[in-house]
Wavefront OBJ file of the C-alpha trace (Angstrom):
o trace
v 40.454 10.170 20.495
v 38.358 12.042 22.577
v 39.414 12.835 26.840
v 35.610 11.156 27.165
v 36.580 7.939 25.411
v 40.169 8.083 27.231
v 38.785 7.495 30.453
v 35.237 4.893 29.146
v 35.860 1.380 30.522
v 34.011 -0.662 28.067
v 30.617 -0.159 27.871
v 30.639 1.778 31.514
v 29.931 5.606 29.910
v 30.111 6.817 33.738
v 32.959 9.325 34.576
v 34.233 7.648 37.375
v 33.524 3.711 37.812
v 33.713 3.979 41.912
v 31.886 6.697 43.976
v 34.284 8.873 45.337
v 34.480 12.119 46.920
v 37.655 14.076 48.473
v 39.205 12.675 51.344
v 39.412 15.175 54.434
v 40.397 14.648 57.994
v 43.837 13.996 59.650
v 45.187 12.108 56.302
v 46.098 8.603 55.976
v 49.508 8.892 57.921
v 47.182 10.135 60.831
v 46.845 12.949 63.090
v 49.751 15.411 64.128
v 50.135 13.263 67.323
v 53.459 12.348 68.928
v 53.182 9.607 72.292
v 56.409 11.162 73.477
v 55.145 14.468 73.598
v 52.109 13.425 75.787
v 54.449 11.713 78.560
v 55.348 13.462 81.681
v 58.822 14.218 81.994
v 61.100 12.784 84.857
v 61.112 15.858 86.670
v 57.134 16.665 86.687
v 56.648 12.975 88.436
v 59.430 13.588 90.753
v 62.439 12.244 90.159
v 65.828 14.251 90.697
v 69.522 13.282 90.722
v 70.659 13.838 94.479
v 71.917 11.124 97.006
v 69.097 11.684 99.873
v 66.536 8.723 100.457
v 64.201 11.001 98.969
v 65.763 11.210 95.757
v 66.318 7.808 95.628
v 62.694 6.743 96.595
v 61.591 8.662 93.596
v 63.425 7.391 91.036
v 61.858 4.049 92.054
v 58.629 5.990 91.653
v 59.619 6.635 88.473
v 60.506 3.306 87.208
v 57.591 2.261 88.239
v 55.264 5.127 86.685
v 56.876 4.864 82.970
v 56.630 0.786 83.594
v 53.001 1.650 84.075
v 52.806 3.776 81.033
v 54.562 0.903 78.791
v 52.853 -1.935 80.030
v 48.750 -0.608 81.377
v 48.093 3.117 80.613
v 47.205 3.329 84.599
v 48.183 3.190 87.878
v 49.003 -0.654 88.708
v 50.656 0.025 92.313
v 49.764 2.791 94.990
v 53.529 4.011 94.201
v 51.688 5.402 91.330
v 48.076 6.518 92.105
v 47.270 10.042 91.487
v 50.881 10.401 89.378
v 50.368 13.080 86.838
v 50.154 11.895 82.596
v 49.001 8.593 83.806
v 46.618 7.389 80.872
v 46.686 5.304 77.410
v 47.948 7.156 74.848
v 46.410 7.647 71.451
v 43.714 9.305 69.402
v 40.384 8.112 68.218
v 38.929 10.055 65.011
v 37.134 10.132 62.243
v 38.673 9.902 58.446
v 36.607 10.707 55.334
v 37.421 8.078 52.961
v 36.187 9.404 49.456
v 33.952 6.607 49.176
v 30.152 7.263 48.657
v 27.285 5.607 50.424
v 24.335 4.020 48.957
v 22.241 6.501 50.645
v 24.576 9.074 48.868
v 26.417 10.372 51.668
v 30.148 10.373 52.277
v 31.612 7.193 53.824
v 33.732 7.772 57.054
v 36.582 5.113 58.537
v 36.389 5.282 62.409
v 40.205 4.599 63.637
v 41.052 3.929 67.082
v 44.670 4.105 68.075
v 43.379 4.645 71.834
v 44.553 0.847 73.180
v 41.470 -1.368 74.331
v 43.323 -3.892 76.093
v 42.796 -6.510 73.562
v 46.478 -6.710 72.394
v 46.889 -10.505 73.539
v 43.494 -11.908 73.715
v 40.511 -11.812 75.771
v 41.499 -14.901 77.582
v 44.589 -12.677 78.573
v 42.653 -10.055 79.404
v 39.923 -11.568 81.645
v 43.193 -12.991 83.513
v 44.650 -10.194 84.679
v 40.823 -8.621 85.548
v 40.964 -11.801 87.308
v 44.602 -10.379 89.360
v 42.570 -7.036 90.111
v 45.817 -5.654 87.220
v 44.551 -3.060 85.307
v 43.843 -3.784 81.084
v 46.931 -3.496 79.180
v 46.058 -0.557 77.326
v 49.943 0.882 77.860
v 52.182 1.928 74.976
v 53.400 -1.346 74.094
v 50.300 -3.439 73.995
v 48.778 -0.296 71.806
v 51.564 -0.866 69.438
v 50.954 -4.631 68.904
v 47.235 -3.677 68.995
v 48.144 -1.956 66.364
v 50.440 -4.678 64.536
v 47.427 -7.233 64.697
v 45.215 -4.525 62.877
v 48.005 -4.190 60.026
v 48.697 -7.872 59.554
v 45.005 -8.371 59.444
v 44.482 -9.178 55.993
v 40.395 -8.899 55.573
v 40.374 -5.226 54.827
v 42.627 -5.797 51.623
v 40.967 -8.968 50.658
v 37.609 -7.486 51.185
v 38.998 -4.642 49.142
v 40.673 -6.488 46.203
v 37.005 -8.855 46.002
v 34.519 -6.243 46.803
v 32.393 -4.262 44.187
v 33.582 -0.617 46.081
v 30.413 0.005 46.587
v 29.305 0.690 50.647
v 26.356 0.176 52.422
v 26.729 2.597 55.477
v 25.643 3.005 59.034
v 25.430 6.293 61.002
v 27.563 6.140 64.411
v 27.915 8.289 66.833
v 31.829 7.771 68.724
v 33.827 10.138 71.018
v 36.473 11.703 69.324
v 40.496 12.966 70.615
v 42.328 11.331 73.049
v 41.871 9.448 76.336
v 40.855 12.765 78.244
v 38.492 13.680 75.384
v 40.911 17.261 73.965
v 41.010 17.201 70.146
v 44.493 18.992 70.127
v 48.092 18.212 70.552
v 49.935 20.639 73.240
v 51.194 22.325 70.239
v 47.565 23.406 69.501
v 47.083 21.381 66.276
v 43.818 20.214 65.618
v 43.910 16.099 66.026
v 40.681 15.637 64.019
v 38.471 16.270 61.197
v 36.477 19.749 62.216
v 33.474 18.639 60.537
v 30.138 17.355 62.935
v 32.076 18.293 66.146
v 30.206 17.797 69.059
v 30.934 19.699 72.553
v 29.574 18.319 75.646
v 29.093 20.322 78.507
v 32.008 18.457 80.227
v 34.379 19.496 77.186
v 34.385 16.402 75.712
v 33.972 15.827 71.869
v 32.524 13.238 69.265
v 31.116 13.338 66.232
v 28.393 11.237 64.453
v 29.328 9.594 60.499
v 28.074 7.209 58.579
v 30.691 4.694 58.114
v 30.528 0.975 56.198
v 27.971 -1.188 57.287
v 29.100 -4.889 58.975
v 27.271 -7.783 59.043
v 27.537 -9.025 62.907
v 30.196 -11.946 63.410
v 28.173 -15.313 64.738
v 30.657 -15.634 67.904
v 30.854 -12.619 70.384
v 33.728 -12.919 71.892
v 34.016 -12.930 75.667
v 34.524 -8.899 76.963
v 34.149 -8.061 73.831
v 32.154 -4.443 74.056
v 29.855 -3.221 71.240
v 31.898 -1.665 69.111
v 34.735 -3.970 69.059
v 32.170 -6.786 67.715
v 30.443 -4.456 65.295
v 33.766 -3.341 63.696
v 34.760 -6.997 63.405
v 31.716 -7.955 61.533
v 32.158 -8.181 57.557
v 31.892 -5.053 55.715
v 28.671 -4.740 53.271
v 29.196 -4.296 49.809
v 26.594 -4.134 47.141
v 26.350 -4.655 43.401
v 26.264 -1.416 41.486
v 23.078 -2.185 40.119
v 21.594 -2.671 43.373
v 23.489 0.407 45.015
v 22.724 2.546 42.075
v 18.842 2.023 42.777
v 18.837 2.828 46.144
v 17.333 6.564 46.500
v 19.973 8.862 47.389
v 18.220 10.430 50.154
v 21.576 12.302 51.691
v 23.622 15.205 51.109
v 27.385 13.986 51.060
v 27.428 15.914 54.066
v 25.374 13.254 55.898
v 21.976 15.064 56.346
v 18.822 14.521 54.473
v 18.028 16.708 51.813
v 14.465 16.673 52.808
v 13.691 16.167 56.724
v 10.225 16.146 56.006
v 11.112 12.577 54.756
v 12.177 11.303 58.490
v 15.145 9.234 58.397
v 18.305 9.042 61.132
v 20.922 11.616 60.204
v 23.849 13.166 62.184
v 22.699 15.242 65.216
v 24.222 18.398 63.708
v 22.188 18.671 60.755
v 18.854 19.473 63.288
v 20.866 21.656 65.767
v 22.515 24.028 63.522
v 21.052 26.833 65.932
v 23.510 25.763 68.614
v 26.248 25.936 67.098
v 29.311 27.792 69.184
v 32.503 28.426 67.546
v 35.722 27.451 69.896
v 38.999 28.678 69.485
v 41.966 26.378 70.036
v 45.259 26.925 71.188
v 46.823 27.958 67.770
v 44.252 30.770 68.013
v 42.296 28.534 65.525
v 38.846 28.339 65.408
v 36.372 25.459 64.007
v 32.318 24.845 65.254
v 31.325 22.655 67.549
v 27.262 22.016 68.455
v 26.451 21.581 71.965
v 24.772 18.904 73.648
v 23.454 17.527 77.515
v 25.507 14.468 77.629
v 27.956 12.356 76.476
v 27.070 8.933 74.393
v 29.998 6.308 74.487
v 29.130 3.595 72.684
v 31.579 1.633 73.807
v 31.407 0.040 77.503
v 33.775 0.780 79.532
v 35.221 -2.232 81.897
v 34.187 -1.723 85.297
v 37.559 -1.550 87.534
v 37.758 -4.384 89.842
v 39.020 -4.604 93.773
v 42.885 -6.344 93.519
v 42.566 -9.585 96.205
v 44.806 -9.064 99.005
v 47.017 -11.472 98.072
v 47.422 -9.648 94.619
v 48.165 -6.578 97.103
v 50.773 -8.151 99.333
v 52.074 -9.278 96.057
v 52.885 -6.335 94.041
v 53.510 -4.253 97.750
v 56.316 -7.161 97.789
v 57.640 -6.744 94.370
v 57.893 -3.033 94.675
v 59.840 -3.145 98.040
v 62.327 -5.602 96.457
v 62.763 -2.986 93.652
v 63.069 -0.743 96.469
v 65.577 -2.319 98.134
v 67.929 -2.989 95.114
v 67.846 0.479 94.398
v 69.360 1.551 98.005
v 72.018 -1.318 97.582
v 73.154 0.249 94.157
v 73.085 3.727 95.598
v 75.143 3.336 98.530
v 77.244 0.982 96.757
v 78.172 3.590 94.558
v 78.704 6.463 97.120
v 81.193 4.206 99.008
v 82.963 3.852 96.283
l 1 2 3 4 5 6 7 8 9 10 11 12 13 14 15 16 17 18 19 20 21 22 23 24 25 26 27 28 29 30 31 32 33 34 35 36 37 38 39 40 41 42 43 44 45 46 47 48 49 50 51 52 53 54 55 56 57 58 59 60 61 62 63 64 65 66 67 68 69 70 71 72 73 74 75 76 77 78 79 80 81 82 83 84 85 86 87 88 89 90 91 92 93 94 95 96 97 98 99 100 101 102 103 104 105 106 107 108 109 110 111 112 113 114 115 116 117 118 119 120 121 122 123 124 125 126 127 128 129 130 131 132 133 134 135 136 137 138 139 140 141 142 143 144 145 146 147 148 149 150 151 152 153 154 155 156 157 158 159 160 161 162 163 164 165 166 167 168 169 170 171 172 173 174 175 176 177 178 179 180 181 182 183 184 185 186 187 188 189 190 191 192 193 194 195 196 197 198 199 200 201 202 203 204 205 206 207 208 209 210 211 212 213 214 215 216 217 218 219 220 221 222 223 224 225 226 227 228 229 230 231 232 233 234 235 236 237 238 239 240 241 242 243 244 245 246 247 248 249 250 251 252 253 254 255 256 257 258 259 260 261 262 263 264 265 266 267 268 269 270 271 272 273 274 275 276 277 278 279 280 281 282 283 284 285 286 287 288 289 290 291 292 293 294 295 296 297 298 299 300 301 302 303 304 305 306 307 308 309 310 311 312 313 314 315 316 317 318 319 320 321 322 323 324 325 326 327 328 329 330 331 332 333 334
């Protein structure tokens, strides 16, 4: 028997039943990123061992700041204002999935391990905007964030009764982590190098076509624009039908032909500005510049805390405070 009739299924004479392509980009397990490695150590916030009010009034400091990092990814208290490492952890990126698009370009996965503050509900959420508390976008909401997104059993279902073949959507989403860097402080490149885009700030993203959703009929309430377009089902179209559509698109995203007009990444047209960057690891990959920064998704204007919200916390931290002392000199006198 032939290696051609090995690998026929039925009457299907093509190759390869599903479109695919090689995957690329951080790999499945994700980017080289450790949450550990991004925290500020006790002694660059301030604390020290020593028995002087000093030293005691900043290891309260510093109970407070990592309780900040666990539980909002920003300062909730002005014990913590201006500390240093204060932010949600987590990198957003782009991962090439091997799928192909009807339009015949390669299909991207947008993942977002940056926490949105959604981790226990928008009615949650809108509660503590309603305190003047920042969104819970700290370490542990991320990781239950992140537990709601594995339990979520759509993508496997949708997977499992799908035909595998995509109908895509180009989008244009920042890229890296919370301050916008692409590496990890060992240098290591946290995302795929292809499409980079460099704003004159130093931020990045990069624009992909990834699967096309069909918009849920509830928005829910805060929910921003991406967050309700990702939650949409996923289109998926018969072979026959995906097989007719014309196949207008490199698998690099751009059209073959831009005389035909068409959207396509902002890369393919600006290939004349592209600069080359060098990272930390002495790396280099190529990045094209642009004016401004889009973010596509809205960012939740902060909101004034109520005095009573003030006196509140300003109570709860002096308490803390106060226990602190008691242990301390409890200890020295004995």
């Amino acid at each position: 028997m032939s290696s051609a009739s090995e690998t026929q299924m039925g009457n299907d004479k093509r190759a390869s039943v599903l479109p695919t392509s090689t995957a690329s980009g951080p790999g499945f397990l994700g980017p080289d990123y450790n949450p550990a490695d991004e925290m500020s150590a006790p002694a660059q916030i301030g604390v020290k061992r020593g028995d002087s009010l000093e030293s005691v009034v900043g290891a309260v400091k510093g109970v407070v700041y990592y309780t900040d990092m666990i539980g909002f990814g920003s300062s909730s208290t002005a014990f913590t204002n201006g500390m240093p490492g204060l932010k949600p952890l987590g990198v957003n990126y782009f991962l090439r999935t091997g799928a192909t698009c009807s339009n015949g370009a390669d299909m991207w996965e947008y993942v977002e391990t940056i926490p949105n503050g959604s981790a226990l509900g928008s009615n949650i959420q809108n509660a503590i905007a309603d305190m003047g508390l920042p969104q819970l976008r700290g370490m542990a909401p991320g990781i239950l964030e992140d537990a709601k997104a594995a339990l979520d059993p759509s993508p496997i279902l949708n997977a499992v009764a799908g035909s595998g073949y995509p109908q895509c959507r180009l989008m244009k989403l920042p890229v890296g982590d919370f301050d916008g860097r692409i590496t990890n402080r060992d240098g290591k490149l946290l995302v795929d190098p292809n499409g980079l885009l460099k704003t004159r700030d130093g931020r990045f993203f990069q624009e992909q076509w990834i699967q096309d959703r069909i918009a849920p009929p509830v928005r829910r309430s805060g929910e921003t624009d991406l967050a309700f377009f990702l939650r949409g089902k996923q289109v998926q179209l018969p072979y026959d039908e995906w097989n007719k559509q014309p196949k207008n698109y490199a698998t690099n995203g751009c059209l073959k032909d831009p005389s035909q007009g068409g959207a396509q990444p902002i890369f393919c047209a600006k290939q004349n500005t592209v600069t080359q960057i060098t990272l930390p690891d002495k790396s280099t990959v190529n990045a094209v510049g642009i004016d401004g920064f889009e973010d596509y998704m809205v960012r939740t204007s902060s909101v004034n805390r109520s005095e009573s919200t003030k006196k509140l916390i300003s109570l709860s931290v002096a308490t803390i405070a106060l226990m602190g002392l008691v242990a301390f000199w409890s200890v020295k006198k004995n």
